[in-house]
N, C-alpha and C positions, 0 to 999 in steps of 0.2 A: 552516459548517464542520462536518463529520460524524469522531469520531474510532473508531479501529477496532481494538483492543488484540489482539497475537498471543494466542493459546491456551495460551500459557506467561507469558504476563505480562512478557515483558522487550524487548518492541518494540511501538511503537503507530503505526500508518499514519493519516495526519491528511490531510483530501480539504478541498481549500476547493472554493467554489461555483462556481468558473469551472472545475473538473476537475484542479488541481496536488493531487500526489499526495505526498505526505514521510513518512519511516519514518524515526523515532527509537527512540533506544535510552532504554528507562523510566530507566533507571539514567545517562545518558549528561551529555554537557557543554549538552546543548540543542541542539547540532548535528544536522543531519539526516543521516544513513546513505545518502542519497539522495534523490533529489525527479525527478519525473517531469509532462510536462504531458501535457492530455490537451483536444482541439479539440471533445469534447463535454463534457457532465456525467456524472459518475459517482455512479450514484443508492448503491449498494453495493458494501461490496470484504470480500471472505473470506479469509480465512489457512486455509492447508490446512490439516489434523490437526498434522502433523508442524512446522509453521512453515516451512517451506521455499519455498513458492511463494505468492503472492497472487492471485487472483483479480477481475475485474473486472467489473461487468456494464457491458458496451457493447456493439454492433451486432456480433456473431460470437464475441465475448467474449474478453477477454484477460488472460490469465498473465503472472506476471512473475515471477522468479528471487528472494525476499524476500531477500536478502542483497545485492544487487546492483542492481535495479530493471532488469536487461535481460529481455526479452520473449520469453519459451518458446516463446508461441504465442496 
């Protein structure tokens, strides 16, 4: 499990080894804000400058909406 704290300190995206992806809020009840799978592994995940977006390295690479967990691109 690799954890991965927003730029602002008040969400932290938590990656376990089989590629489930979960964004908590630091402050939060323990509930996840979202949870996302993923049929590979995801070696690293980036939070934009701003917090907004998530990044993902995988085969063409993928964005995700960090509020949300839907997929930009």
């Amino acid at each position: 499990m690799s954890l991965f704290p927003s730029r602002d300190g008040k969400r932290i995206a938590v990656v376990g080894n089989r590629g489930r992806i979960r964004v908590f809020a630091v402050d939060g009840d323990g509930r996840a804000l979202w949870s996302r799978s993923s049929t590979i592994p995801l070696p690293w995940v980036s939070w934009s400058p701003d917090g907004r977006f998530i990044a993902f390295a995988s085969p063409g690479g993928v964005v995700v909406d960090a509020e949300t967990g839907d997929i930009i691109r």
